[in-house]
LONU-770275 format. One record per residue: residue in three letters; x, y, z of N, C-alpha, C, O in turn. Coordinates in pm, whole numbers, padded with zeros to 5 digits, always signed. Example, Ala and Ser with C-alpha at 12.3 -4.5 7.8 and 13.67 -1.06 7.14 Angstrom:
ala+01319-00569+00780+01230-00450+00780+01320-00330+00780+01424-00332+00846
ser+01285-00225+00708+01367-00106+00714+01290+00003+00787+01341+00114+00804
This chain:
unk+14321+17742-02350+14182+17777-02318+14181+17882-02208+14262+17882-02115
unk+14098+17959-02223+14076+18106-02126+14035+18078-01964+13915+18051-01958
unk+14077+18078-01874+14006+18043-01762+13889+18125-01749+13893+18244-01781
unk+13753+18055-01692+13655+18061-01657+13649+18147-01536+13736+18124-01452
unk+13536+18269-01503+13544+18327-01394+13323+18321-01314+13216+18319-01374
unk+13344+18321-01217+13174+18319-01211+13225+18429-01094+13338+18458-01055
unk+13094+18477-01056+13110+18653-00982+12916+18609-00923+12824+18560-00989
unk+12917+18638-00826+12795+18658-00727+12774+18804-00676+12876+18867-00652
unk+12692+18844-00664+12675+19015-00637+12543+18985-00544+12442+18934-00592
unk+12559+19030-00378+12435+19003-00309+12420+19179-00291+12515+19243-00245
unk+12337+19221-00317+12315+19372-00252+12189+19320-00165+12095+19243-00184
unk+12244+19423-00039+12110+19450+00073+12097+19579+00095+12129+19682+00037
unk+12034+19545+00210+12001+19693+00244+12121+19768+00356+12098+19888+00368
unk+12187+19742+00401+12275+19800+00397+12425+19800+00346+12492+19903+00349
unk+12477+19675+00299+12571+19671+00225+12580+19544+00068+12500+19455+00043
unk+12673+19572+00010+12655+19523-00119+12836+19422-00156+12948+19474-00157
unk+12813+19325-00173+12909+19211-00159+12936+19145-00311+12857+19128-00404
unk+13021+19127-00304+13054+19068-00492+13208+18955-00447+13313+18984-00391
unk+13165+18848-00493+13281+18723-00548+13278+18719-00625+13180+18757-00689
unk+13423+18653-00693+13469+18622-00814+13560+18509-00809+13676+18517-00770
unk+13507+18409-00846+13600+18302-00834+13626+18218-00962+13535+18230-01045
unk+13726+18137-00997+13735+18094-01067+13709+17935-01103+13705+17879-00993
unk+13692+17850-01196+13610+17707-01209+13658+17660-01101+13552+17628-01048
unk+13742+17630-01022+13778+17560-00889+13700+17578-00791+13660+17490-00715
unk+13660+17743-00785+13569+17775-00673+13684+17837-00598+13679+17853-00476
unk+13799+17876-00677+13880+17962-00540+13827+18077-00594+13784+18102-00706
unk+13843+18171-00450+13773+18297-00454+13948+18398-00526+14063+18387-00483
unk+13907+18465-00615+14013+18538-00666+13985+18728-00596+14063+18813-00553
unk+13894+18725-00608+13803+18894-00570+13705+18853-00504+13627+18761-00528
unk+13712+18948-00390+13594+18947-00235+13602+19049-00225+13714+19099-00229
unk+13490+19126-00208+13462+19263-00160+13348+19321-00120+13251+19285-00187
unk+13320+19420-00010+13217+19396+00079+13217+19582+00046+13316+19650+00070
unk+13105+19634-00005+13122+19767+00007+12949+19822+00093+12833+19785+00076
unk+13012+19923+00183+12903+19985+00322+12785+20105+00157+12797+20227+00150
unk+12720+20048+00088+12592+20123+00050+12507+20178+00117+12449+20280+00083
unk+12487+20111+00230+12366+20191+00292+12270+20201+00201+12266+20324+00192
unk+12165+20150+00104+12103+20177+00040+11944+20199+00130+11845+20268+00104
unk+11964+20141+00204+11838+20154+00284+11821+20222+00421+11755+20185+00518
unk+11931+20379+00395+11904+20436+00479+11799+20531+00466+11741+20546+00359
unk+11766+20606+00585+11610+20680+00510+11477+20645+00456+11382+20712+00417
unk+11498+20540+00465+11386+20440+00401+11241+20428+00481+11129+20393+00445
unk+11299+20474+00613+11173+20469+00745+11108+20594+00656+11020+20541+00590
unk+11112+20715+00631+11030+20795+00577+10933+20801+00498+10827+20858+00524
unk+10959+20743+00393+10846+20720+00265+10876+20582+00209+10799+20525+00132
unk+10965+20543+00241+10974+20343+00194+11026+20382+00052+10984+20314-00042
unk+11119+20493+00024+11212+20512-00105+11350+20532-00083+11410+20591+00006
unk+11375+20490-00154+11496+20524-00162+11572+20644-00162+11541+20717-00255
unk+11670+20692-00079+11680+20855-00110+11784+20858-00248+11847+20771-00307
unk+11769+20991-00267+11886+21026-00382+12052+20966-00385+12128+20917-00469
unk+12058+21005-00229+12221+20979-00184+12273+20845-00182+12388+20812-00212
unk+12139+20734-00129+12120+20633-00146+12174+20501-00246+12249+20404-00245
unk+12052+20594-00356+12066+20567-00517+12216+20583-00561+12263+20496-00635
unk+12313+20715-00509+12393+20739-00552+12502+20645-00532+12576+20598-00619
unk+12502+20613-00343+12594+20503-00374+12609+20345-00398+12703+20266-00408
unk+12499+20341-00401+12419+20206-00476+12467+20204-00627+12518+20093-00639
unk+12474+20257-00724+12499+20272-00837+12647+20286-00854+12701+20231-00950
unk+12729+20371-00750+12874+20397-00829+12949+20260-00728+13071+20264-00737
unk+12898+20150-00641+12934+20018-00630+12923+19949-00722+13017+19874-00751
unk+12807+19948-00798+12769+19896-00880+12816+19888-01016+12845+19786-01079
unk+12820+20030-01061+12929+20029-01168+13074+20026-01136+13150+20062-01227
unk+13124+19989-01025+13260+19948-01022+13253+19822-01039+13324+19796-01137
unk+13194+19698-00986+13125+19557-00981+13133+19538-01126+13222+19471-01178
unk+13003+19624-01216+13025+19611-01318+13145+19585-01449+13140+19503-01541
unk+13208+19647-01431+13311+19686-01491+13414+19539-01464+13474+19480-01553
unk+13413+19501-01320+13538+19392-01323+13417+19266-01387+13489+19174-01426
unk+13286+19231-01410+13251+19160-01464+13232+19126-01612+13221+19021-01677
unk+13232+19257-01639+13282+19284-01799+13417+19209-01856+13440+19117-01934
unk+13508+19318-01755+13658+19283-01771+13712+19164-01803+13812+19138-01869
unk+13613+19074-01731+13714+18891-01637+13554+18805-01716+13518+18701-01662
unk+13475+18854-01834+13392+18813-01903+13345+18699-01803+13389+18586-01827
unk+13239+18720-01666+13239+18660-01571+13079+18592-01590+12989+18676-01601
unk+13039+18449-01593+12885+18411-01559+12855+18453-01414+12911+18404-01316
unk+12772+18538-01409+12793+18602-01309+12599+18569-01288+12522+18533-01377
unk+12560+18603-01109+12446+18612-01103+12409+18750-00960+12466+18748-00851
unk+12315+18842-00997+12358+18918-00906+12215+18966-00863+12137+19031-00933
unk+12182+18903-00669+12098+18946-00633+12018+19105-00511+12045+19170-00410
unk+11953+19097-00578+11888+19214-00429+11763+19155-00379+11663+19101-00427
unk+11814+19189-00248+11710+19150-00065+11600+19281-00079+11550+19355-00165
unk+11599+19253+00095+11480+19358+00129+11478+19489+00107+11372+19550+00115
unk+11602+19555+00072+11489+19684+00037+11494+19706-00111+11490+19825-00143
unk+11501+19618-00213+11471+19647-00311+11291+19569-00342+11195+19587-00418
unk+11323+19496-00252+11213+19430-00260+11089+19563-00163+10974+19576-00203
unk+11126+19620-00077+10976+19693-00020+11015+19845-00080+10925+19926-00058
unk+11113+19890-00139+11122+20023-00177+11031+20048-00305+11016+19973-00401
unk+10960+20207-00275+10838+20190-00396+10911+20202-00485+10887+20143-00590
unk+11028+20286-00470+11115+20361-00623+11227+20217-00627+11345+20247-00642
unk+11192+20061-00614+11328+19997-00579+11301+19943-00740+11406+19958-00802
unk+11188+19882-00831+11229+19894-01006+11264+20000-01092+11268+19992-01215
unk+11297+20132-01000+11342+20203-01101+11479+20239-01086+11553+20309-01155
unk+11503+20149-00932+11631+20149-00898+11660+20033-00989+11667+20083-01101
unk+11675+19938-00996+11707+19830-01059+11712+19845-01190+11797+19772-01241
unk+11632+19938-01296+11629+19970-01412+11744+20016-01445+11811+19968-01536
unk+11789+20143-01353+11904+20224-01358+12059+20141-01351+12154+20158-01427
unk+12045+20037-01223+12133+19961-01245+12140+19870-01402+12257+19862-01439
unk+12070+19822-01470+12070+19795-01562+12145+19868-01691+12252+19849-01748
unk+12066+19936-01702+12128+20078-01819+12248+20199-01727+12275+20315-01759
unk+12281+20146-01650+12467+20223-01577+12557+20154-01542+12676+20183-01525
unk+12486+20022-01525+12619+19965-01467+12614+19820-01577+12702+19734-01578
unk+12557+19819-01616+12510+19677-01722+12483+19544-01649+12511+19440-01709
unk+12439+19537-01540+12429+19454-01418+12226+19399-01441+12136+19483-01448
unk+12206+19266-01447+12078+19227-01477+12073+19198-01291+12135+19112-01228
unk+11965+19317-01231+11977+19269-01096+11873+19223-01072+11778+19300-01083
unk+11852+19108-01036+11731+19035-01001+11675+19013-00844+11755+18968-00762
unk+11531+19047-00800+11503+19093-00686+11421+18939-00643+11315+18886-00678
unk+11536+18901-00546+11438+18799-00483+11369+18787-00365+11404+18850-00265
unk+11263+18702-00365+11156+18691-00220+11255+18660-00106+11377+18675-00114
unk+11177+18607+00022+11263+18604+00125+11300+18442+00122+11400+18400+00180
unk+11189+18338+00032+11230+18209+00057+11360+18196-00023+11459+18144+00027
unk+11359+18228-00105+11525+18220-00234+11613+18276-00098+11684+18189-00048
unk+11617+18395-00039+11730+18459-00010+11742+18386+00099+11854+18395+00150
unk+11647+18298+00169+11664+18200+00270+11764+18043+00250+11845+17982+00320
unk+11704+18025+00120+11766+17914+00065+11906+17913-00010+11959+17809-00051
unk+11957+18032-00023+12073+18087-00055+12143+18090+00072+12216+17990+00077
unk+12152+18148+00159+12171+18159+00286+12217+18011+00357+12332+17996+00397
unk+12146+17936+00364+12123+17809+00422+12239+17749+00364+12339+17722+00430
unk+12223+17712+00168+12316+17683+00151+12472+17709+00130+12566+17634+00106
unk+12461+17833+00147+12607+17925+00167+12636+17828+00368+12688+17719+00388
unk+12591+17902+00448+12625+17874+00561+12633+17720+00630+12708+17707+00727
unk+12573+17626+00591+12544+17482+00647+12685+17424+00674+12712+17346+00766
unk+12801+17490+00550+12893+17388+00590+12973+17420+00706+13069+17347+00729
unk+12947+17519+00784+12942+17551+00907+12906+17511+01025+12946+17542+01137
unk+12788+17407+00970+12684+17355+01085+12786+17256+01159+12895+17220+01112
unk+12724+17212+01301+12762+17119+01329+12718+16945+01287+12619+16887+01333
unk+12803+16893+01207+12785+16807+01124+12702+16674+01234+12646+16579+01181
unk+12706+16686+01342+12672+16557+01446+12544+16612+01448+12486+16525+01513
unk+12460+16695+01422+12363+16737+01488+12275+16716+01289+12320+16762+01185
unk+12150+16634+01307+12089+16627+01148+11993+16729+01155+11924+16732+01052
unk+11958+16825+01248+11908+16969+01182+11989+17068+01181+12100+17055+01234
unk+11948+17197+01118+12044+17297+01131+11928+17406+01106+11851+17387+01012
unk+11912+17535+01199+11882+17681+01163+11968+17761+01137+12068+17781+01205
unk+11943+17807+01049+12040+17914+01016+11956+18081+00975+11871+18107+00889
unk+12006+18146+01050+11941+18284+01024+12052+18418+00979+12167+18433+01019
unk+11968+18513+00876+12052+18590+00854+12009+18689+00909+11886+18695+00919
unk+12087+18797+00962+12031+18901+01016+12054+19041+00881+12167+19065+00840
unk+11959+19103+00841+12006+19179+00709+12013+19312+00752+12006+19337+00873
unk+12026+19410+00660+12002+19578+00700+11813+19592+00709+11745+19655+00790
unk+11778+19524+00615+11619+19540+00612+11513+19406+00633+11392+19417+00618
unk+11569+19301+00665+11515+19184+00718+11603+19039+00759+11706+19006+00701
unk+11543+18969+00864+11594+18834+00879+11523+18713+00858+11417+18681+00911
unk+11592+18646+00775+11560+18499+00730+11574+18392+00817+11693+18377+00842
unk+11496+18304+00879+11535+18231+00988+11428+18072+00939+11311+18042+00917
unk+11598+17995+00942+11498+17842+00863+11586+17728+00921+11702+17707+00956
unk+11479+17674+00914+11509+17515+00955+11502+17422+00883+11398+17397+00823
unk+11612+17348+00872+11666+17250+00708+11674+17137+00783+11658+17137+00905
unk+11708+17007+00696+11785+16895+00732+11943+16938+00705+11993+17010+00618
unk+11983+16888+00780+12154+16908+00739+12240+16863+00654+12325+16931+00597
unk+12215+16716+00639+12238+16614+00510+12190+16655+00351+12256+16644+00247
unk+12082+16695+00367+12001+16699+00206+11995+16888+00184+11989+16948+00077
unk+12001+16955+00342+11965+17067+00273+11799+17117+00280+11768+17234+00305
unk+11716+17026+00258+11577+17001+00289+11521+17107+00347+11507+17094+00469
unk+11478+17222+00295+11397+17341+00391+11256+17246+00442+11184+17185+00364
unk+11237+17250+00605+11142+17207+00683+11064+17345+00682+10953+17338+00630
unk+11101+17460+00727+11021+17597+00736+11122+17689+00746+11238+17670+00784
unk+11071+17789+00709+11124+17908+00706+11035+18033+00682+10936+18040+00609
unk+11109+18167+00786+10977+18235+00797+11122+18395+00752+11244+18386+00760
unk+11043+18511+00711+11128+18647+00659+11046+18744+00774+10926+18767+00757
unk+11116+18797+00887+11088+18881+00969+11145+19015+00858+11250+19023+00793
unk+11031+19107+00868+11053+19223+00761+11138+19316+00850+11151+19428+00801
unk+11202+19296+00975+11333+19383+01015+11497+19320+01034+11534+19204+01057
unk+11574+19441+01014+11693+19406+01001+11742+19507+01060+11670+19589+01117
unk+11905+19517+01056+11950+19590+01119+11907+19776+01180+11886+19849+01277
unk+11918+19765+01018+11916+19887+00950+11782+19963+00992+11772+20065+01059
unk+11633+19851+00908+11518+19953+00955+11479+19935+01069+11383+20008+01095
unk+11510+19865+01157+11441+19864+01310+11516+19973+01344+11456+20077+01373
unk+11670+19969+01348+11734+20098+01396+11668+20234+01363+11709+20325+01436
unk+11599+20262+01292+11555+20347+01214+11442+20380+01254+11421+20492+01302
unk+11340+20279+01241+11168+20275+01280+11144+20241+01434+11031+20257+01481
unk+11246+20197+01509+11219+20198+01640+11276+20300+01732+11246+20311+01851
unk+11386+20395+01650+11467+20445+01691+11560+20424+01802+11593+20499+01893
unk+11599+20295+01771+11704+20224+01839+11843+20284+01838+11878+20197+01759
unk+11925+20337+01851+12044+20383+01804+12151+20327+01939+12212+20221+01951
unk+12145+20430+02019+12175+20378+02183+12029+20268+02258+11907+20277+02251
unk+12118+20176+02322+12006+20139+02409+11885+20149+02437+11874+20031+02470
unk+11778+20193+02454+11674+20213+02493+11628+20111+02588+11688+20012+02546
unk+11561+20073+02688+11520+19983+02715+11356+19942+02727+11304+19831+02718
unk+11277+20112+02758+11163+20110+02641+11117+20004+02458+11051+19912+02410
unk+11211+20109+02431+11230+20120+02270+11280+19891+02245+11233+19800+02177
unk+11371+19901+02326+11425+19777+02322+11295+19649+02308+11277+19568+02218
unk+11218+19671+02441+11078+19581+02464+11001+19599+02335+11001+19514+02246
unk+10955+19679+02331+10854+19694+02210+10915+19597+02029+10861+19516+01954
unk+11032+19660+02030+11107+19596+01882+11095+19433+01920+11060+19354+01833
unk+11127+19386+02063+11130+19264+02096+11015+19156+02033+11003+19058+01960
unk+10940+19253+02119+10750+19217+02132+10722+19173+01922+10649+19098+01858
unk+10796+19240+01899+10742+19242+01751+10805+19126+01665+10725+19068+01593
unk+10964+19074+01660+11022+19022+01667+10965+18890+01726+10981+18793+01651
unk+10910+18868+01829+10886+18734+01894+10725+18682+01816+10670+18573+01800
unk+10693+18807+01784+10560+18712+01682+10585+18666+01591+10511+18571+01566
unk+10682+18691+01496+10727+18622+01399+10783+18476+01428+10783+18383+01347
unk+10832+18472+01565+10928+18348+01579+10792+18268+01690+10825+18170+01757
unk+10708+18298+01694+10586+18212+01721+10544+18188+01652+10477+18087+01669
unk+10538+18242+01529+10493+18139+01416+10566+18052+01345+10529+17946+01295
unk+10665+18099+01343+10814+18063+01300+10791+17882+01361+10799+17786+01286
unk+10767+17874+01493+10785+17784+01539+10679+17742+01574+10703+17641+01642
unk+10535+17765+01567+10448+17635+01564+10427+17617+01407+10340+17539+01368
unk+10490+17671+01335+10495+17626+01185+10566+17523+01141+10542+17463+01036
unk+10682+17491+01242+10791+17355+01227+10772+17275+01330+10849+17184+01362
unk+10650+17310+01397+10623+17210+01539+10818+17187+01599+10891+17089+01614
unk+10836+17354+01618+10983+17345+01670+11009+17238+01798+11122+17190+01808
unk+10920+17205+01883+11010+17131+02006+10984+17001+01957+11020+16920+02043
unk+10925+16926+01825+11028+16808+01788+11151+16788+01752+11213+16682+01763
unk+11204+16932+01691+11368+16923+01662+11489+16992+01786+11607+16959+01799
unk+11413+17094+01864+11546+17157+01916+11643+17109+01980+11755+17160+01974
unk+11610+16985+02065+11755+16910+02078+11841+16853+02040+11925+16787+02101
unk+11818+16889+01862+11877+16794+01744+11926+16911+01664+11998+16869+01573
unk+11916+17021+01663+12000+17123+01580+12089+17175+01653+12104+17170+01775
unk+12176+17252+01533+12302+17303+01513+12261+17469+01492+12158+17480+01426
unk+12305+17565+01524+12236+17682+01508+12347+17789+01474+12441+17825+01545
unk+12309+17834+01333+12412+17920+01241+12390+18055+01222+12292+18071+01150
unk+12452+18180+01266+12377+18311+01250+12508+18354+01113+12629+18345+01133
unk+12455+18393+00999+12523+18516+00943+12489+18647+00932+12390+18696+00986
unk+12602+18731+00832+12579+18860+00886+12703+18909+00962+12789+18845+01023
unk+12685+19068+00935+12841+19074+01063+12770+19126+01171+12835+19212+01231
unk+12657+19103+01218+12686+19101+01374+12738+19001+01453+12822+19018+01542
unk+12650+18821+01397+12754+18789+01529+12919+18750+01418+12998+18670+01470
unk+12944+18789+01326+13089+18804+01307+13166+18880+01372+13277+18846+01414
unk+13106+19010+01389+13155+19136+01453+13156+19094+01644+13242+19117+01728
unk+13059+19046+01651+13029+19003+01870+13144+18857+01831+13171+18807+01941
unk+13202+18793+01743+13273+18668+01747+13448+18771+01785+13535+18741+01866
unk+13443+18890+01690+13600+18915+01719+13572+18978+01888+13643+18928+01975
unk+13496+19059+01921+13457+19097+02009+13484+19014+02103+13591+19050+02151
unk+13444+18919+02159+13440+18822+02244+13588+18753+02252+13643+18744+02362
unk+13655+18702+02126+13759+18643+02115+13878+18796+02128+13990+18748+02116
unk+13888+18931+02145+13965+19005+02178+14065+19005+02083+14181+19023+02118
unk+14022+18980+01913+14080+18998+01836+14196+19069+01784+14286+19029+01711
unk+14168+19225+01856+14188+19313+01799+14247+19379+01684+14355+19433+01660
unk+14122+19354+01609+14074+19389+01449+13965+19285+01416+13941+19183+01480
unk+13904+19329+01307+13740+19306+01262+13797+19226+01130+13857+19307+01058
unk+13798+19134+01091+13843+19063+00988+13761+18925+00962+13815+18820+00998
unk+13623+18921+00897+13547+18845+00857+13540+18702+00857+13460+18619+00900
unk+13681+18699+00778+13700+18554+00715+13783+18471+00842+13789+18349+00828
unk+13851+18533+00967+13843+18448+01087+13791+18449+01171+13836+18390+01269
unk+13661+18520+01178+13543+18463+01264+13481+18324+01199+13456+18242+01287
unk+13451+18281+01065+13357+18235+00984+13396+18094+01079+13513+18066+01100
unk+13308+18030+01119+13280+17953+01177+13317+17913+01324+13315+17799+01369
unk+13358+18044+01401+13365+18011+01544+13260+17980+01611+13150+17992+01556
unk+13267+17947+01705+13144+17882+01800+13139+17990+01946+13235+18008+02021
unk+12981+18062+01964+12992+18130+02054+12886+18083+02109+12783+18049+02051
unk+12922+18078+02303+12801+18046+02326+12736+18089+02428+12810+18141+02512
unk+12605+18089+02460+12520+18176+02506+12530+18259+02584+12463+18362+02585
unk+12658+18214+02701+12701+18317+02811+12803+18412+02759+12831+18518+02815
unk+12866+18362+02631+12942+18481+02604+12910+18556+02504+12999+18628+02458
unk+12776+18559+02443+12683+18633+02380+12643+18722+02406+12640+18828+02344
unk+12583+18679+02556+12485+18744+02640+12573+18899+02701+12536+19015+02720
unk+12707+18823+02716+12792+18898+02842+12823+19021+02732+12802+19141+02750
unk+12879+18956+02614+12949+19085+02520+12823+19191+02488+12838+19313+02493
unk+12682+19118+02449+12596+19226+02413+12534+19325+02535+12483+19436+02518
unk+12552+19250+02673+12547+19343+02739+12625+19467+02779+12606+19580+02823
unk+12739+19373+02733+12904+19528+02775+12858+19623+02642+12884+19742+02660
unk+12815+19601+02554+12815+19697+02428+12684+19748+02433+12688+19841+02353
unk+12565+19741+02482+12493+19782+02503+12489+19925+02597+12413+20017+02568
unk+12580+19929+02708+12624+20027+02798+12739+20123+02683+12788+20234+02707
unk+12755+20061+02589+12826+20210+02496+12741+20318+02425+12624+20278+02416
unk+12757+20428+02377+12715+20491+02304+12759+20508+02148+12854+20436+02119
unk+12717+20575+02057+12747+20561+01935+12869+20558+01913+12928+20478+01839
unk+12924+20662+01987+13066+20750+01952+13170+20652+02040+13286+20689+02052
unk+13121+20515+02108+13251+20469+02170+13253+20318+02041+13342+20239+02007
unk+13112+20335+02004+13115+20207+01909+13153+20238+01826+13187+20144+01754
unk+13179+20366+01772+13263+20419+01620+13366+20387+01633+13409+20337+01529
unk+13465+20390+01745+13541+20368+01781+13590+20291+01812+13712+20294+01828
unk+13498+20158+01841+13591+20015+01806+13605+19979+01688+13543+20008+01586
unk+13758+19867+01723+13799+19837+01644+13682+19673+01555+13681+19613+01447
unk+13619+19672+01666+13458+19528+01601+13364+19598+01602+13270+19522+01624
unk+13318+19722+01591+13206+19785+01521+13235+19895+01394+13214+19896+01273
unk+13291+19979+01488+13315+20116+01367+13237+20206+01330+13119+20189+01362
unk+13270+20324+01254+13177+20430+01224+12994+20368+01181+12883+20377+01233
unk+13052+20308+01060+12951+20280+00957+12833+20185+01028+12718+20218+00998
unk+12853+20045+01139+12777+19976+01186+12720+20088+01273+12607+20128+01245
unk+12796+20153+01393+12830+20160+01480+12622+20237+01564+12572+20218+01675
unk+12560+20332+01421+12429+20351+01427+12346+20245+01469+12277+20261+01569
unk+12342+20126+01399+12268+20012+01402+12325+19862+01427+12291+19752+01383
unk+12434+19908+01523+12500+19752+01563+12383+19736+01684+12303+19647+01655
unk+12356+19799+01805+12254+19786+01908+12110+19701+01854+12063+19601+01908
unk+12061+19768+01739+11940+19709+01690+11926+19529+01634+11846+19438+01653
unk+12057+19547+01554+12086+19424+01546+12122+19320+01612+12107+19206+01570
unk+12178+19353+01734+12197+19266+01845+12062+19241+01922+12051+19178+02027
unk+11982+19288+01865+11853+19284+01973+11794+19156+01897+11741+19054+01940
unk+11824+19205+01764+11760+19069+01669+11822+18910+01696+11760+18805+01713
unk+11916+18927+01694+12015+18807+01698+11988+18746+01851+11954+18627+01852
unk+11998+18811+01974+11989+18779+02082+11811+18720+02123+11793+18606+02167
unk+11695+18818+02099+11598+18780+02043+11591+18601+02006+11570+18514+02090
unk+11610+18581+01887+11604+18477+01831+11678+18348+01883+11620+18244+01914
unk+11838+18373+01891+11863+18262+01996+11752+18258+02122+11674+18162+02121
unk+11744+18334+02206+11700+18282+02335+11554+18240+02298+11529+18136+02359
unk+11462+18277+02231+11345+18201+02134+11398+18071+02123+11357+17988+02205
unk+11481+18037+02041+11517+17899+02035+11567+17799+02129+11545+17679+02116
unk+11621+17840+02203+11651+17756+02332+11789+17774+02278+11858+17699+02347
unk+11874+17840+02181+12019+17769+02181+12117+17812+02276+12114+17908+02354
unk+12221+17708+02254+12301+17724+02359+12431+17772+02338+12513+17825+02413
unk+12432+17734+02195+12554+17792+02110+12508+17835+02004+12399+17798+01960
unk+12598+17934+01935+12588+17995+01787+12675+17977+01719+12779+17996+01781
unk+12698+17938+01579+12778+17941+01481+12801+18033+01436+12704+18059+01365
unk+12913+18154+01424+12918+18232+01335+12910+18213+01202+12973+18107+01207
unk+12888+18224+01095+12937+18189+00943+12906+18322+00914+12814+18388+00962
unk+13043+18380+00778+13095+18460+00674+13016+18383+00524+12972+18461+00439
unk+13009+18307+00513+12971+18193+00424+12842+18213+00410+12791+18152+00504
unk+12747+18270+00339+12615+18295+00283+12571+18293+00172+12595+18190+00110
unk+12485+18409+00095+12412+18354-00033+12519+18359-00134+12499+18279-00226
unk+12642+18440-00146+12700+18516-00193+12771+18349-00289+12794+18330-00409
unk+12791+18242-00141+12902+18118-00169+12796+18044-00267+12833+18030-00383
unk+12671+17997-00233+12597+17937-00266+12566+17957-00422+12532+17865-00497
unk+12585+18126-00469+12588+18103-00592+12690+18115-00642+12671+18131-00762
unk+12786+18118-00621+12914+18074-00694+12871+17901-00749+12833+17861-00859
unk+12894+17836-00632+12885+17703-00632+12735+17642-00691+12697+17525-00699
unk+12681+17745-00720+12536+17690-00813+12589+17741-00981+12585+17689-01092
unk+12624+17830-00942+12680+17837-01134+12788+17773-01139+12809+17758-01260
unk+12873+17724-01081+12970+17684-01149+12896+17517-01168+12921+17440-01261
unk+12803+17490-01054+12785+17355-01104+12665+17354-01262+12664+17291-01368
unk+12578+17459-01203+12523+17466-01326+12601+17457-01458+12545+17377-01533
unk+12705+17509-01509+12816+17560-01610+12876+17424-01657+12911+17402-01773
unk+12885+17328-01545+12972+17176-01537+12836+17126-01631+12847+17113-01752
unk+12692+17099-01548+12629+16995-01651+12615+17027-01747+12594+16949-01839
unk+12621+17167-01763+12543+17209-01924+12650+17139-02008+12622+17083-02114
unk+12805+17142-01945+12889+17107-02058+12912+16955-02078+12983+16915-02170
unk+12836+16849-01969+12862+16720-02002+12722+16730-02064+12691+16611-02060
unk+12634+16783-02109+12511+16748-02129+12530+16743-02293+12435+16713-02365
């Protein structure tokens, strides 16, 4: 009998991620490619040409190994396919070029994907858990039970790395520019939190950020030296050494963050913006520690098709 392959495809807005694992759930193919699809996007809320371009030739490479490895595959797009005006005719194109059915979900799915990718990260003593993603074009920030999974609330702040860097013109520091993105950011997480009547739980959660920023502030902090995903995924950072690293990187400029070895060229525009988000939100919450997790929507549907795939066949 042929072994079985399932393949997850998360595209965002700034980069585009594909697993392939096989019925066990071991991962055989991981790959994380920098699209940028949602650069430029502050202009007219489209997509540019160049954009499109490398959005599509990821895509038809993706394609092709799902063909190949005849994979049940499920493959989603975030926020900027979701606010780009030209983002169904992006998706069409992916369809008829790359043979890829890309399906555009809201922020509660990409929340609940998220949650269950990252939880097994959580700290298991603690029966709540938040977990937030920080994206290129928005962050998902929710509060579950830990045991069941149970979304209590969850709210989609429409910025992410990518377009705040962009629409606030965050690039270097600002400390203007900084307040204002803040200010905007903290209304969401006031509702965020008289929506879960947050101070009945916060001394009872576990608090999970994905995303590579704090993957990227986890090698950072730990003096890694090198940026390698899959051994940050579940370190524990906490607030003073959050605080301390985003302040040392904050005093860099573009061209010294290209140049590390935990940011790099490609973040290196919109690592500042994103740290504003992440830092933001912890200190909103009162936490005291952060979970890194690598582990997001990407795991969650592996492990939903393959279980899906199991009942259909005892059924």
């Amino acid at each position: 009998m042929n072994e079985k392959y399932y393949a997850a495809i998360d595209l965002g807005t700034n980069s585009c991620r594909m697993v392939v694992a096989d019925s066990l759930g071991n991962y055989v193919y991981n790959q994380s490619a920098a699209t940028r699809l949602g650069e430029g996007m502050s202009l007219n809320n489209c997509f540019t040409p160049e954009a499109v371009a490398r959005g599509i030739n990821v895509l038809k490479e993706f394609g092709e190994i799902i063909k190949d490895s005849h994979c049940h595959y499920r493959a989603i797009a975030t926020a900027a396919c979701r606010m780009a005006k030209n983002g169904t005719e992006f998706v069409q194109r992916v369809h008829n070029e790359c043979g890829i059915e890309l399906e555009v979900i809201d922020g509660r799915e990409e929340a609940r994907l998220n949650l269950l990718g990252a939880i097994s990260n959580a700290d298991k003593t603690k029966p709540y858990v938040v977990v937030y993603d920080i994206g290129g074009g928005s962050t998902e920030v929710t509060l579950a039970k830990y045991e069941t999974a149970e979304i209590i609330a969850t709210i989609s702040i429409p910025w992410g790395a990518r377009n705040a860097a962009e629409h606030f013109e965050i690039n270097d520091y600002d400390e203007r520019k900084a307040k204002i993105f803040k200010q905007e950011i903290l209304k969401y997480m006031t509702e965020f939190k008289q929506l879960c009547s947050y101070n009945n739980y916060q001394s009872q959660i576990s608090f999970v950020a994905t995303s590579s920023t704090p993957l990227r502030l986890s090698a950072y902090i730990h003096q890694r030296k090198e940026y390698n995903r899959e051994a940050e995924d579940g370190c524990i950072l906490t607030y003073a050494q959050l605080n301390k690293a985003i302040d040392e990187l904050r005093k860099t400029n573009e061209a010294q963050r290209a140049d590390s070895v935990y940011i790099g060229p490609k973040r290196a525009p919109i690592f500042i913006a994103g740290s504003i988000l992440m830092q933001t939100i912890y200190e909103e919450l009162g936490a005291e520690e952060i979970i890194a997790s690598y582990k997001s929507a990407k795991d969650s549907i592996i492990m939903e098709l393959i279980r899906e795939d199991k009942n259909g066949a005892s059924n």
